[in-house]
BAVOTI-617450 format. One record per residue: y, x, z negated of N, C-alpha, C, O in turn; residue in three letters. Coordinates in steps of 0.02 Angstrom, whole numbers, padded with zeros to 5 digits, always signed. Atoms other than C-alpha are relative to their C-alpha. Layout:
BEGIN
YXZYXZYXZYXZALA;...
END
This chain:
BEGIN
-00029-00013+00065-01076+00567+01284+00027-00066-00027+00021-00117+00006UNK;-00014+00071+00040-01005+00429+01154+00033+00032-00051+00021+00089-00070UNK;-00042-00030+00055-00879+00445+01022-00048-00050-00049-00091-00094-00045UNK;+00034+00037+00070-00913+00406+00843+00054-00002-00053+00067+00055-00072UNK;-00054-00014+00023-00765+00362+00732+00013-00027-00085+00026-00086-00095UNK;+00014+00016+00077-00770+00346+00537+00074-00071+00006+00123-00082+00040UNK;-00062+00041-00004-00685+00195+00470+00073+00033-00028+00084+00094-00031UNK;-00077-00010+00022-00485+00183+00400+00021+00057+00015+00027+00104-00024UNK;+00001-00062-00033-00443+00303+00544+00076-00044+00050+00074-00078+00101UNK;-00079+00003-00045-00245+00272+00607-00008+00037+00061-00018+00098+00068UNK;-00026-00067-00053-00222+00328+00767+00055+00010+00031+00096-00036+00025UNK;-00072-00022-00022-00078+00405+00850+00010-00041+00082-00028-00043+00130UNK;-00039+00041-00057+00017+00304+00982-00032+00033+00034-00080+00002+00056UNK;+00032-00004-00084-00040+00428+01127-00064+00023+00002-00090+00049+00052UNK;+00077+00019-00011-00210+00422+01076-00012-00046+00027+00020-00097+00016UNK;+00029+00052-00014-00332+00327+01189-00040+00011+00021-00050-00026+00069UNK;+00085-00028-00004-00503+00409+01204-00026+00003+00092-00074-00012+00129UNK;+00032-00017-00088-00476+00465+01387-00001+00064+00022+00018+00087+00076UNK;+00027-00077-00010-00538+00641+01359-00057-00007+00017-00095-00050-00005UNK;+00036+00001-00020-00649+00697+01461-00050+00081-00008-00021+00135-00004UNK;+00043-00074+00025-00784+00849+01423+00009+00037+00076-00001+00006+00128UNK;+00022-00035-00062-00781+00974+01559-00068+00008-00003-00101-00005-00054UNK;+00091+00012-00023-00968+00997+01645-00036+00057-00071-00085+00044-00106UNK;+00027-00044+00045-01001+01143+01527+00007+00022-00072-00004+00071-00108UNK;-00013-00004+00082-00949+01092+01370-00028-00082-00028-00012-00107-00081UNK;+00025+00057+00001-01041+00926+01386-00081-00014-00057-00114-00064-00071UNK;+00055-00010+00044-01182+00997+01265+00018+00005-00064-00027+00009-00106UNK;-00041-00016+00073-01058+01020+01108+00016-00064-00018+00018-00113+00019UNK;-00019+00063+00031-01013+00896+01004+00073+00013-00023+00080+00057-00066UNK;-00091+00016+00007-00804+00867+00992+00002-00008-00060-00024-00059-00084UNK;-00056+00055+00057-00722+00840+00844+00065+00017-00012+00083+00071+00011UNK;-00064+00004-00023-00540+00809+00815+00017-00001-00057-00005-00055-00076UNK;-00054+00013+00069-00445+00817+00650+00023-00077-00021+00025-00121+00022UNK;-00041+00038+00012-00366+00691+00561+00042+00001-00077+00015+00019-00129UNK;-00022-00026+00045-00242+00698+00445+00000-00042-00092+00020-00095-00114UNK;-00011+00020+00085-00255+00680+00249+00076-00005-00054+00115+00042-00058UNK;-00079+00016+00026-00096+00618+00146+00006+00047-00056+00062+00071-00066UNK;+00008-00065+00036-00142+00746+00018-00009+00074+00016-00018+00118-00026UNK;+00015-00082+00004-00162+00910+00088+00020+00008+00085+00046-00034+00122UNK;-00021-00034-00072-00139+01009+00258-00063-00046+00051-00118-00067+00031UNK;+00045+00025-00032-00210+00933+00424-00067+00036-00004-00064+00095-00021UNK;+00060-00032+00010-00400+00973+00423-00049-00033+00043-00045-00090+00065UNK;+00052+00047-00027-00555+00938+00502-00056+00008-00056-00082+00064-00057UNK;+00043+00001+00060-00678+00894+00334-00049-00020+00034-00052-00073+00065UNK;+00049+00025-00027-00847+00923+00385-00055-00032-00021-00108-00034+00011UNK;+00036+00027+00059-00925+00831+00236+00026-00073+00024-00021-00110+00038UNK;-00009+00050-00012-00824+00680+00280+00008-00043+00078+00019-00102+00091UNK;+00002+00011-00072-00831+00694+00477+00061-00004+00007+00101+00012-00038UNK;-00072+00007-00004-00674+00653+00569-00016-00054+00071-00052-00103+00065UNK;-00018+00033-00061-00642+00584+00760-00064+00048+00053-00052+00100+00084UNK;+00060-00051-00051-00816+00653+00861-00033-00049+00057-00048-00109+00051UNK;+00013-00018-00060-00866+00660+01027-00082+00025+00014-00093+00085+00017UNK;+00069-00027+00003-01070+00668+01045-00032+00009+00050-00033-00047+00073UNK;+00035-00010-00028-01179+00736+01175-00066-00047-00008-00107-00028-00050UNK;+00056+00033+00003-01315+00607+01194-00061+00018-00027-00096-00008-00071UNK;+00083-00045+00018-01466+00732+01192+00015+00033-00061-00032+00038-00101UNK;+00028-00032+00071-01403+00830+01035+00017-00068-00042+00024-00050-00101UNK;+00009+00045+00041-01384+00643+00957-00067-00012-00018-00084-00011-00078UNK;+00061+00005-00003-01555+00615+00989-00044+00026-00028-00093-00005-00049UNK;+00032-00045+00034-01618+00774+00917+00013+00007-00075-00021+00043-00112UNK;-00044-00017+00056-01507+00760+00769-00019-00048-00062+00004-00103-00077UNK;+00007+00083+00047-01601+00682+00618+00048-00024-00051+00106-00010-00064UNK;-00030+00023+00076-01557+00603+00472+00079-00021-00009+00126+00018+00002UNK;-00082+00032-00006-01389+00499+00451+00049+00036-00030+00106+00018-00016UNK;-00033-00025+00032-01314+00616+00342+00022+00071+00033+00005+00123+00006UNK;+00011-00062-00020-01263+00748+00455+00039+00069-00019+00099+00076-00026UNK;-00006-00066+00039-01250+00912+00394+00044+00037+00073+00008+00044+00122UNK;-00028-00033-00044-01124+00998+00516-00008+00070+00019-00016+00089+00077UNK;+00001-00058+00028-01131+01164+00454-00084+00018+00050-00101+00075+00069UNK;+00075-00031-00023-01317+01170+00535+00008-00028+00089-00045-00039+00119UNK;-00031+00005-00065-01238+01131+00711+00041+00038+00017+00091+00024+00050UNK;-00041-00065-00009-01173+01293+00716+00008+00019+00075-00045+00015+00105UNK;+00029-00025-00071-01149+01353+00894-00025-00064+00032-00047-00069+00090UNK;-00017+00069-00080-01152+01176+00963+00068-00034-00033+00062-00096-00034UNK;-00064+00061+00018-00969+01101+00888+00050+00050+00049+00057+00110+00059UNK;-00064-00029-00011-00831+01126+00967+00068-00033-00025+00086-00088-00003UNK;-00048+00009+00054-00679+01116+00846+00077-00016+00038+00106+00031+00064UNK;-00076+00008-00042-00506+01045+00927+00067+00008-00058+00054-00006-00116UNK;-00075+00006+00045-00312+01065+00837+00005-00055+00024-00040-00043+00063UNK;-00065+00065-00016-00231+00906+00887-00023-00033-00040-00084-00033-00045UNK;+00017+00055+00032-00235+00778+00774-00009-00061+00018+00046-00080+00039UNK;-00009+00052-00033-00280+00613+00829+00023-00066-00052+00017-00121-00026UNK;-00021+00044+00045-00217+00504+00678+00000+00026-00071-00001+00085-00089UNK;+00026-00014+00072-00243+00486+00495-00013-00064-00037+00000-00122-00019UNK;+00042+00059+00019-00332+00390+00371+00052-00052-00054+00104-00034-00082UNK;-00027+00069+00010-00277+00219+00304-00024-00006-00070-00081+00003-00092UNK;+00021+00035+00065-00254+00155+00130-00073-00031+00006-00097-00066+00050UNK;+00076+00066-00019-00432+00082+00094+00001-00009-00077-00042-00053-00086UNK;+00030+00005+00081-00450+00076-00092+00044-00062-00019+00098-00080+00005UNK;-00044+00073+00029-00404-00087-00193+00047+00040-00070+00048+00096-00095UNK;-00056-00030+00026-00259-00091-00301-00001-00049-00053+00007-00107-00034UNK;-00001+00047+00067-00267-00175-00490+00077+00019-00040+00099+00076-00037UNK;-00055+00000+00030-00103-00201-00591-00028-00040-00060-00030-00102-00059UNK;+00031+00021+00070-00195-00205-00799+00054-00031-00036+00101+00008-00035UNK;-00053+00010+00054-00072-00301-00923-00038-00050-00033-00068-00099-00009UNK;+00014+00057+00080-00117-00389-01098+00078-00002-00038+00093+00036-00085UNK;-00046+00028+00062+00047-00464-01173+00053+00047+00013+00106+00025-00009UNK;-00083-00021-00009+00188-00333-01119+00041-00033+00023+00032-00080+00060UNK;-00051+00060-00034+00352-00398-01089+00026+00016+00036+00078-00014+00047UNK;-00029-00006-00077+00388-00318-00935-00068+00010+00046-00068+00049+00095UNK;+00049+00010-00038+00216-00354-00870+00041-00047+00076+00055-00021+00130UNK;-00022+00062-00049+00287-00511-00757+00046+00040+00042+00020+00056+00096UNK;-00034-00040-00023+00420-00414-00699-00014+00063+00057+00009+00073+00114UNK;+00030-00073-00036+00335-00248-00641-00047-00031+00032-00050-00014+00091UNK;+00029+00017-00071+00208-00346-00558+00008-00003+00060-00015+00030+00106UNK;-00054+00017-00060+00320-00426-00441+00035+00067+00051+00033+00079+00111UNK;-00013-00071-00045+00399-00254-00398-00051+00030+00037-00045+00047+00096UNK;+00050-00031-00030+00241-00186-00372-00023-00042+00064-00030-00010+00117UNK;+00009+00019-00054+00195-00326-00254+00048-00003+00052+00025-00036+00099UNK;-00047+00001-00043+00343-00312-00149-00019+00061+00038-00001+00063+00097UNK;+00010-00078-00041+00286-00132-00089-00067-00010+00037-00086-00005+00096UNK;+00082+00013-00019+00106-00173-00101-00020-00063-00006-00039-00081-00062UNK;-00007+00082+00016+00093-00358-00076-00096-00007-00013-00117-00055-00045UNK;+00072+00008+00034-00121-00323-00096-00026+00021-00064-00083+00019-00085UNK;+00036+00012+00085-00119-00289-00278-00025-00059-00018-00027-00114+00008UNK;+00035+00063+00042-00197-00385-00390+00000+00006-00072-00018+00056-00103UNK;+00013-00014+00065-00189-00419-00550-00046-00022-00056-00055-00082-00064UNK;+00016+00030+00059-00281-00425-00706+00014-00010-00057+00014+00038-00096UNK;-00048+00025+00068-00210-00504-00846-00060-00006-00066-00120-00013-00055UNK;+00006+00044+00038-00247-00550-01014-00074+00010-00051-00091-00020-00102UNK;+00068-00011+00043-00436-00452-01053+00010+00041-00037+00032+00095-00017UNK;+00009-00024+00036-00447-00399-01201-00055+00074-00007-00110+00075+00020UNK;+00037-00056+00001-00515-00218-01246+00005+00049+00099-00011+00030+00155UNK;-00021-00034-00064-00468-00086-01104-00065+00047+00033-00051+00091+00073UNK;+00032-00015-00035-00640-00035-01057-00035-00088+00045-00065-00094+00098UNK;+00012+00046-00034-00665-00223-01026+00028-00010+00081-00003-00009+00134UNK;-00038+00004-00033-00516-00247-00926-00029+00047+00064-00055+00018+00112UNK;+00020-00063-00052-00560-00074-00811-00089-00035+00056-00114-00035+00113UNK;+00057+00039-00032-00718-00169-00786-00005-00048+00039-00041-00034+00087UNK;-00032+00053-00030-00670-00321-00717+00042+00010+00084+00043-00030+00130UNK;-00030-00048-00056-00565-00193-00580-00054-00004+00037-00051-00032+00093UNK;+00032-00018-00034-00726-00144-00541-00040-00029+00027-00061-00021+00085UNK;+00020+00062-00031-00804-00288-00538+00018-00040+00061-00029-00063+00092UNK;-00040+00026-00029-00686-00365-00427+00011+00041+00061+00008+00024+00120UNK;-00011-00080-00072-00654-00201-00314-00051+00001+00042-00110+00003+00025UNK;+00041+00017-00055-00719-00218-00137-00017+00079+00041-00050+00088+00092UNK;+00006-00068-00012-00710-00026-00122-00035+00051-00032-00049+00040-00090UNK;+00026-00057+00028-00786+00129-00161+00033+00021-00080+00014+00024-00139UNK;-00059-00015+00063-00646+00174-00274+00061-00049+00000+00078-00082+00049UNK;-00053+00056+00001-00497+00067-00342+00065+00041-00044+00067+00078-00093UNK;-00087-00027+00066-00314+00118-00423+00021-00054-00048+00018-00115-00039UNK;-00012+00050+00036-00261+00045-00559+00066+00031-00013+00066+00091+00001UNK;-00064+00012+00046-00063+00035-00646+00003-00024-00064-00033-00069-00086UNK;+00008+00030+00078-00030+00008-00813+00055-00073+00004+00081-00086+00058UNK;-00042+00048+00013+00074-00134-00850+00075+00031-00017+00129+00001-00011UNK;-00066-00036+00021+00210-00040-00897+00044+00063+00024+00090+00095-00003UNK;+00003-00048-00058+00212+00077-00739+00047-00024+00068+00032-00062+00114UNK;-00029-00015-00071+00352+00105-00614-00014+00035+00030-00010+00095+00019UNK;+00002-00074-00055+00306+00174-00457+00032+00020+00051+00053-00020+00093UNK;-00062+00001-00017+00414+00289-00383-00012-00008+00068-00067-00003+00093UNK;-00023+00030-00053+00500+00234-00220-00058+00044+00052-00086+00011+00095UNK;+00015-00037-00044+00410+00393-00129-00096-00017-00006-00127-00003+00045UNK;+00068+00006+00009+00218+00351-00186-00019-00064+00040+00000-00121+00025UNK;+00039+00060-00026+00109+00249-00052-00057-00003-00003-00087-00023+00047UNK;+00085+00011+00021-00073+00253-00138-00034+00013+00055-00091-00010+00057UNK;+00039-00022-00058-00124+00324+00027-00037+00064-00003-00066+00088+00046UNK;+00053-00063+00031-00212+00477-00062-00068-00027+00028-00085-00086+00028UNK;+00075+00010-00021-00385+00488+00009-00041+00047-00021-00052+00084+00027UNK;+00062-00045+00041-00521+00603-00106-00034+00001+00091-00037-00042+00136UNK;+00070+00008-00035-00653+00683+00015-00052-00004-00035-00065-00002-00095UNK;+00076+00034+00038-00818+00636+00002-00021+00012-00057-00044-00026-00101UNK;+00055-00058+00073-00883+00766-00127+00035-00022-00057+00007-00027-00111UNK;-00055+00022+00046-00709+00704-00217-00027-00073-00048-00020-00076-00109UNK;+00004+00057+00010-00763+00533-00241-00032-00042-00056-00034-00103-00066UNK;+00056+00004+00067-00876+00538-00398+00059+00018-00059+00036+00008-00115UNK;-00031-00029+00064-00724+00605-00523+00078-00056+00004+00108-00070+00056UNK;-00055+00035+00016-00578+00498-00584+00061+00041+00016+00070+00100+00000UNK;-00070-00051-00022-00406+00552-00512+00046-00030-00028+00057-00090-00025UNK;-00040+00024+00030-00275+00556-00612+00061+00029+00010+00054+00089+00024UNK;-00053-00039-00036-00073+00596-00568+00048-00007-00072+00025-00053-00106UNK;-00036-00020+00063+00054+00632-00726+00069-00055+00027+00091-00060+00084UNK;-00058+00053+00030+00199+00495-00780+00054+00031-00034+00044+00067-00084UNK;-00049-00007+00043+00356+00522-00835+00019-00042-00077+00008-00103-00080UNK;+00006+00037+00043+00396+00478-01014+00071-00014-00020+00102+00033-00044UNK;-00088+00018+00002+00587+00386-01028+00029+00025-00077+00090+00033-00080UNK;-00013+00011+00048+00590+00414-01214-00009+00063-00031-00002+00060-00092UNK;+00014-00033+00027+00549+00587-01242+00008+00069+00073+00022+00129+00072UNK;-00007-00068-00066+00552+00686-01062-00045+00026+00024-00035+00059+00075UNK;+00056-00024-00016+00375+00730-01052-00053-00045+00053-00065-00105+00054UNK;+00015+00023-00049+00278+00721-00905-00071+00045+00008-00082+00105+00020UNK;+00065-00001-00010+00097+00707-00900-00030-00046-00005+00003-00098-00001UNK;+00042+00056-00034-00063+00594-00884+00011-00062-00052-00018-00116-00052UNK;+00004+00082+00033-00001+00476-01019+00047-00067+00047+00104-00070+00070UNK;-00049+00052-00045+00027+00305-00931-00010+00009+00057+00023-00022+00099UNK;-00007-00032-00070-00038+00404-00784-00039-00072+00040-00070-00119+00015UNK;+00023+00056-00054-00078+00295-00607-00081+00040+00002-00079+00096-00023UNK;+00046-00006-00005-00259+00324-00581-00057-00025+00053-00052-00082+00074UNK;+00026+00029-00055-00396+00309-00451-00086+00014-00025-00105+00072-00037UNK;+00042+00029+00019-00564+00245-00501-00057+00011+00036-00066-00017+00090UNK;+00077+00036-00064-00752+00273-00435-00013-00056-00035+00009-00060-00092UNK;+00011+00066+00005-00804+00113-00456-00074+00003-00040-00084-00011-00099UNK;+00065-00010+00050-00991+00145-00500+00005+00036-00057-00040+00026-00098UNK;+00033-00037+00042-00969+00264-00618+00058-00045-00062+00039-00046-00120UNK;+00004+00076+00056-00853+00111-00718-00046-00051-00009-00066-00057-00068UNK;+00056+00030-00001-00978-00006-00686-00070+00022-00052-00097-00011-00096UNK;+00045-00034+00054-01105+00101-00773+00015+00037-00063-00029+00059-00100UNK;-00019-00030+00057-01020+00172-00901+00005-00041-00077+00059-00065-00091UNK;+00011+00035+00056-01086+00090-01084+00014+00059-00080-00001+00047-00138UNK;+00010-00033+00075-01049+00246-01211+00068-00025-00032+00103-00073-00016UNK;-00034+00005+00050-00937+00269-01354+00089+00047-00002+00098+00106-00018UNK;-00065-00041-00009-00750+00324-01333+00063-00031-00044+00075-00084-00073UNK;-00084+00001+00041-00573+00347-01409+00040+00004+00069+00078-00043+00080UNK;-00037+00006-00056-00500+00387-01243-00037-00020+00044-00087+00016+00044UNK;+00026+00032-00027-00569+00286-01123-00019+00050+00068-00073+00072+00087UNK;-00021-00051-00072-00497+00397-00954-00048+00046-00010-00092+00039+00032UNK;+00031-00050+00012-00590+00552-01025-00053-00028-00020-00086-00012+00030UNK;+00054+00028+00011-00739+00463-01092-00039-00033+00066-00096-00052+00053UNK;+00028+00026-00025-00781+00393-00929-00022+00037+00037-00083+00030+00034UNK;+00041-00050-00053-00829+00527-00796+00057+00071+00001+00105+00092-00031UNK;-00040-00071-00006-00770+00687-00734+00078-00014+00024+00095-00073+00034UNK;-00061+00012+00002-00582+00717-00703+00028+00048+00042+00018+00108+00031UNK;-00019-00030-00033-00494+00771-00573+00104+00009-00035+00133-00043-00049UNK;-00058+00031+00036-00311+00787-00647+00052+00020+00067+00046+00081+00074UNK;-00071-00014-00055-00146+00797-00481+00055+00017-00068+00052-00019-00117UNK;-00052-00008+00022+00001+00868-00569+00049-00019+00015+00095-00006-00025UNK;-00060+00036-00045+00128+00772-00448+00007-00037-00054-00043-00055-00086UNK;-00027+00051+00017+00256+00661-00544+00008-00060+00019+00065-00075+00038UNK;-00024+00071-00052+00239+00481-00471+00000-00065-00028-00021-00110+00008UNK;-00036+00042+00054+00290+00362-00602+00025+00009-00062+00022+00060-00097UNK;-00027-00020+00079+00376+00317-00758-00039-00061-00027-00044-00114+00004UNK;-00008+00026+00062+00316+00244-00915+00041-00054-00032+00072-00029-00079UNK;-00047+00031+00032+00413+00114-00975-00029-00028-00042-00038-00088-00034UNK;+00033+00042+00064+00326+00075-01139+00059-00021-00046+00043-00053-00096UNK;-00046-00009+00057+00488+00075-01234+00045-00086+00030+00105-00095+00023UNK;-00022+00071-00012+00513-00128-01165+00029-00030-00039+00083-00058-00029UNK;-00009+00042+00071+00507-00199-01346+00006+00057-00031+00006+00115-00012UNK;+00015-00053+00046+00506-00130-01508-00079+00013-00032-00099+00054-00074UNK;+00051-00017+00041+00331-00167-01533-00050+00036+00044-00097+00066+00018UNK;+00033-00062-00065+00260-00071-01346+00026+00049-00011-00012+00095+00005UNK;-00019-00063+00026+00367+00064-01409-00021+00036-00053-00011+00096-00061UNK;+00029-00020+00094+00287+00079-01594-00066+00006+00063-00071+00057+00098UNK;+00058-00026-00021+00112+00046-01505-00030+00039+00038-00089+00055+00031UNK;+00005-00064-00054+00118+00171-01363+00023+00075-00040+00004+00128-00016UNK;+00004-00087+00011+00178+00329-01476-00048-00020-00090-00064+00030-00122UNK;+00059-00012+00033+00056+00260-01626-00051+00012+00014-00082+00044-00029UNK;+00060+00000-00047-00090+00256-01502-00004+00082+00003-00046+00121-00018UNK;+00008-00074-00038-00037+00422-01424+00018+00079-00038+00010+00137-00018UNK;+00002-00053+00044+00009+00524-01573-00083+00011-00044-00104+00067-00062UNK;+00075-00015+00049-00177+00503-01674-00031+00006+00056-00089+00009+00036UNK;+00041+00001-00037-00252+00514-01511+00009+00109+00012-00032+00154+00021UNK;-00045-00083-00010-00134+00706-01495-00032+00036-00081-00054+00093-00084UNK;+00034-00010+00082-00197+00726-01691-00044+00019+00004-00057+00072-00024UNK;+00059-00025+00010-00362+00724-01649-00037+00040+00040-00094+00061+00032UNK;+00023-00064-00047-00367+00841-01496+00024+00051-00050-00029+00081-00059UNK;-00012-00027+00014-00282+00953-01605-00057+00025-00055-00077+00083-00058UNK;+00038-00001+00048-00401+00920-01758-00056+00026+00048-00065+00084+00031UNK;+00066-00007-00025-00564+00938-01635+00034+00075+00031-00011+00107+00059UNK;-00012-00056-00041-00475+01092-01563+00058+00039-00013+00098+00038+00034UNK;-00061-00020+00036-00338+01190-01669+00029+00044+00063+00090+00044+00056UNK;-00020-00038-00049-00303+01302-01509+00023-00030+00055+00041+00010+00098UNK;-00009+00044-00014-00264+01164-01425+00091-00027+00034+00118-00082+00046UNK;-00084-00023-00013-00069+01225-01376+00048-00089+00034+00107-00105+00028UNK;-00029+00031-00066-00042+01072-01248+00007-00060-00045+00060-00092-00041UNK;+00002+00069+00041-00078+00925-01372+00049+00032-00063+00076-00017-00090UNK;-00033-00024+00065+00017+01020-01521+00080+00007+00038+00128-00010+00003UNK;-00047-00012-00010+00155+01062-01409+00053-00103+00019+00109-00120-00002UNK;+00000+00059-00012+00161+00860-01335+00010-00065-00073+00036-00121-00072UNK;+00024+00029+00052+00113+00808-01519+00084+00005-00040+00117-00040-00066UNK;-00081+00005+00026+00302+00903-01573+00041-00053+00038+00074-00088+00000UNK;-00051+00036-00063+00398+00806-01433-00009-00078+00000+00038-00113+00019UNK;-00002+00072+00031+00340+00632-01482+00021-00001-00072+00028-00054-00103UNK;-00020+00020+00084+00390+00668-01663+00063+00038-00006+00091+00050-00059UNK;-00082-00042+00016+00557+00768-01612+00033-00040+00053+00035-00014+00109UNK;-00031+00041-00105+00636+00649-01459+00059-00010-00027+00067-00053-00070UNK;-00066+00006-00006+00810+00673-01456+00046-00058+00047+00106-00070+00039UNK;-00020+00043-00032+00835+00542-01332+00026-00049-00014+00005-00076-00065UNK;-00017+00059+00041+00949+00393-01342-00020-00068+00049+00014-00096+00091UNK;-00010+00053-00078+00865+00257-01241-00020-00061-00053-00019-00058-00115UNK;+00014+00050+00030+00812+00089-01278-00066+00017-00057-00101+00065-00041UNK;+00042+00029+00050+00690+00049-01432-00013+00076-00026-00060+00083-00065UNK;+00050-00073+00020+00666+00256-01459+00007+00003-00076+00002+00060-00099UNK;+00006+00012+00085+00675+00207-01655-00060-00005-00019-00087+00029-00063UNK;+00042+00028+00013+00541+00119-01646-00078+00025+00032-00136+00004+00025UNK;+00056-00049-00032+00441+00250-01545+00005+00057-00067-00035+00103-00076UNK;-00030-00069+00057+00513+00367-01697-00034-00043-00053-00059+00003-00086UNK;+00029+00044+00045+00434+00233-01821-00076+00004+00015-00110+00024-00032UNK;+00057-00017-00031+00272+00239-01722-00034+00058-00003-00093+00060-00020UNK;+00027-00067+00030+00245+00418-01736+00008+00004-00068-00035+00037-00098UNK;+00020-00031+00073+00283+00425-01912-00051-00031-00047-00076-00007-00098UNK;+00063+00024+00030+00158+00294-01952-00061+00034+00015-00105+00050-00024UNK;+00057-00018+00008+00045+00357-01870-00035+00089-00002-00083+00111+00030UNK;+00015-00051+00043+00035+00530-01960-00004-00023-00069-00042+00013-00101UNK;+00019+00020+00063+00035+00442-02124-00082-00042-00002-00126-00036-00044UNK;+00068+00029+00007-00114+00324-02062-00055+00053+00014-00108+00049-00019UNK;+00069-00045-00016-00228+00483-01975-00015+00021-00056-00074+00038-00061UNK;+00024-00043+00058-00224+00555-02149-00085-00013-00027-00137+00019-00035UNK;+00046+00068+00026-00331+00412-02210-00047-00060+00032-00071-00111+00009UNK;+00027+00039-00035-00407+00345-02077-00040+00037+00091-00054+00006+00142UNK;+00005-00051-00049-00460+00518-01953-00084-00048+00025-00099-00054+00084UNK;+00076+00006-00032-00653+00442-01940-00006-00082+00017-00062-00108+00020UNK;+00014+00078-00004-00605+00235-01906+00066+00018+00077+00103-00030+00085UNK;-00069-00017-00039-00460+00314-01755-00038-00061+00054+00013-00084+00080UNK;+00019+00062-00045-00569+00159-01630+00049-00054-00001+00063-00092+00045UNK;-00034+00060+00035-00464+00047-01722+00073-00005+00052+00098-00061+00062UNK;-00063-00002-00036-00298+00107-01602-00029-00040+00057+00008-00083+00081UNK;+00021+00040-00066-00403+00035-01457+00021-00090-00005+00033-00129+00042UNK;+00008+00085+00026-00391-00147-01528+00077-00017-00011+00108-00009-00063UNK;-00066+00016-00018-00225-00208-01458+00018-00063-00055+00076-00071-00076UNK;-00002+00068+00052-00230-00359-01573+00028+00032-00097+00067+00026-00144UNK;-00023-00031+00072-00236-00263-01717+00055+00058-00003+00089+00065-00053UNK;-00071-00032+00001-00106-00147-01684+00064-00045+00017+00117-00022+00040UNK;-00062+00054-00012+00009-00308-01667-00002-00024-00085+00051-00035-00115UNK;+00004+00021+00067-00057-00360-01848+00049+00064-00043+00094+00066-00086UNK;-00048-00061+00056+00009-00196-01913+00059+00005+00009+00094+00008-00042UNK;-00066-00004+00004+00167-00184-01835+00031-00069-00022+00089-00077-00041UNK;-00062+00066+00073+00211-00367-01925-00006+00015-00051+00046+00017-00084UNK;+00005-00022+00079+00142-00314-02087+00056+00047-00007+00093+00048-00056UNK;-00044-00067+00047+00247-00162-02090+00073-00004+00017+00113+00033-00012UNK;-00048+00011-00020+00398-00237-01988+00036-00068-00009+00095-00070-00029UNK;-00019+00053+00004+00423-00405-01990+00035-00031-00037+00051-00087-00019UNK;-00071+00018+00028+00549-00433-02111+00069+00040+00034+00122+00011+00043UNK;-00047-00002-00035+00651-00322-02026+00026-00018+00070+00082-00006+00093UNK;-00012+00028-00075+00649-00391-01859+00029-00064-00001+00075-00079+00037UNK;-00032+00052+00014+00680-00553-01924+00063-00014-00045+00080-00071-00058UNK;-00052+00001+00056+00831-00506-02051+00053-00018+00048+00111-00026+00029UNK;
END
């Protein structure tokens, strides 16, 4: 017999592979659990685990992809866990021009000293690209620039296999309004299916592949830095709430999200200027519902908030 052991596989201190098959179970093939940071221990037989092979049914056993399920009546299934699996995915930290980019980096590398960052590309399907470019993994996480993560989150989520094709996304807290969902959300990346992705989008996240969405809370938002990440994060995210609503009047979740950026009772830093932000941008969707690309273009949403601010900032 011979073990066979998938990679980024922790094992437990009094593991040390000195099990031995009794004579009449020497025809089964072992496997052992290991545990996932997302869900109950398991043994996933899509992604294998910690196995134990009978020589002769290796031999017999084609094709690299093995189908477990058709080894019925030769596995034999163990409880104990013998470890669990290991961060493997790379870790990108995106920022163009916020002013608590520098800042939140640094935090972030103190936890996770293998981020990386990319700075400075223009257009946010570029940027995402560049991740992927760069990403030595299957899949990669990315942070926004403007993303605390909280103390309890260690990016040690592991998708199984079948998982691994759909974008995972986990819901953000929002400091300036109370709402908590995927805006600002942390995110985890297949890599090919950025790489290949050339169509036409307003939301990038949803425009790129399928979507797995986690409801767990595991950061905050801090767009409300300046006054002008505060204007451009609830102008962005109100015509973007506009036009789920417009493409979909039944649409309860964006209409209900859509009140709560334009009613925020909150008194925190810059929330004026998040209150200025939404009200522009219900005066601009009026007049501008079929050019809404235009929010993507970080540059130009810096032109507008001087045109329409810049005497008062400077008074």
């Amino acid at each position: 017999m011979f073990w066979l052991v998938t990679d980024h596989v922790l094992f437990n201190n009094s593991w040390n592979f000195d099990f031995v098959a009794e004579a009449w179970d020497q025809e089964y093939l072992h496997l052992w659990p290991v545990c996932y940071s997302n869900s109950d221990i398991k043994i996933d037989l899509q992604d294998s685990c910690v196995q134990l092979w009978p020589r002769k049914l290796a031999l017999y056993t084609q094709g690299y992809a093995i189908d477990f399920q058709k080894l019925n009546g030769k596995l034999k299934i163990l409880n104990q866990p013998v470890g669990k699996y290991a961060d493997m995915f790379d870790l990108f930290f995106i920022s163009y021009h916020e002013s608590n980019a520098d800042e939140n980096y640094q935090n972030l590398l103190k936890r996770f000293p293998h981020a990386k960052r990319i700075n400075g590309i223009k257009g946010i399907q570029n940027a995402h690209r560049a991740c992927a470019e760069q990403s030595t993994t299957e899949m990669f996480w990315t942070v926004d620039a403007d993303t605390i993560i909280d103390q309890t989150w260690k990016f040690d989520y592991l998708p199984s296999r079948h998982d691994r094709n759909y974008i995972h996304l986990w819901y953000s807290r929002n400091p300036v309004n109370g709402l908590e969902y995927g805006y600002g959300s942390v995110k985890l990346w297949p890599k090919n299916e950025v790489l290949s992705y050339n169509g036409s989008w307003l939301d990038y996240t949803t425009s790129t592949g399928k979507i797995k969405i986690i409801e767990d809370v595991i950061a905050t938002t801090m767009f409300n830095s300046s006054p002008f990440e505060a204007w451009k994060s609830a102008f962005r995210e109100c015509n973007k709430l506009m036009y789920n609503i417009n493409c979909n009047p039944l649409d309860i979740n964006s209409q209900l999200r859509l009140n709560r950026w334009n009613n925020t009772t909150f008194s925190v830093e810059n929330a004026e200027w998040c209150q200025h932000g939404c009200q522009d941008a219900a005066a601009w969707y009026q007049n501008n519902n079929t050019n809404l690309k235009l929010i993507n273009d970080f540059d130009w949403l810096k032109q507008q908030f001087n045109m329409r601010y810049h005497s008062t900032l400077t008074a």
